[in-house]
N, C-alpha and C positions, 0 to 999 in steps of 0.2 A: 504494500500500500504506500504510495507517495504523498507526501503532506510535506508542509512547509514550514518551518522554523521561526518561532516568534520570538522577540528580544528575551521573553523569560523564561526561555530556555537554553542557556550559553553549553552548558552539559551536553547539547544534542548538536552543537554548531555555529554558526553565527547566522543571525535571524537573517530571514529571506532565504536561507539556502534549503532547496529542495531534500527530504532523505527519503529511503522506505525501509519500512516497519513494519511487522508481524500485528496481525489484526489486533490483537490482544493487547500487544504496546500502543497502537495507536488510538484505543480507545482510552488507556488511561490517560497518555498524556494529553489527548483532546480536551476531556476532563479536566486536565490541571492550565489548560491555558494555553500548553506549549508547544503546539500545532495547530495549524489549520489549511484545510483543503487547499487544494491552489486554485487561483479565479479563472474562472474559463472567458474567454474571449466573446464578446457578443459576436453572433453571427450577423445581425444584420440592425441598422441604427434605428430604423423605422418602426422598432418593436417599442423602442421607450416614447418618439414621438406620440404628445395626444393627437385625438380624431379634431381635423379639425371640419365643423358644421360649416354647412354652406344657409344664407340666409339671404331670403329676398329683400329687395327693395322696402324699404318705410313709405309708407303714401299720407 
């Protein structure tokens, strides 16, 4: 499992650097703070834009 190294956990690396870990490690140190997932890249930008309405003329 790949997970990413957060400031407080100097023990496992220096933060931002990717490691992998046996399930079982990875869920305690999830728990304690000292990983987290790596952020996956959006696929595509138009997912966060809102909808934008279309509105007629005022009379």
């Amino acid at each position: 499992m790949k997970l990413v190294v957060t400031k407080r956990a100097p023990h496992l690396g220096v933060a931002g650097t990717a490691v992998e870990m046996t399930p079982s490690q990875a869920a305690y140190e999830r728990l304690r703070g000292h990983v987290v997932e790596p952020a996956q890249p959006k696929a595509d930008g138009s997912a966060d834009a809102p909808a934008k309405g279309r509105r007629g003329k005022r009379k």
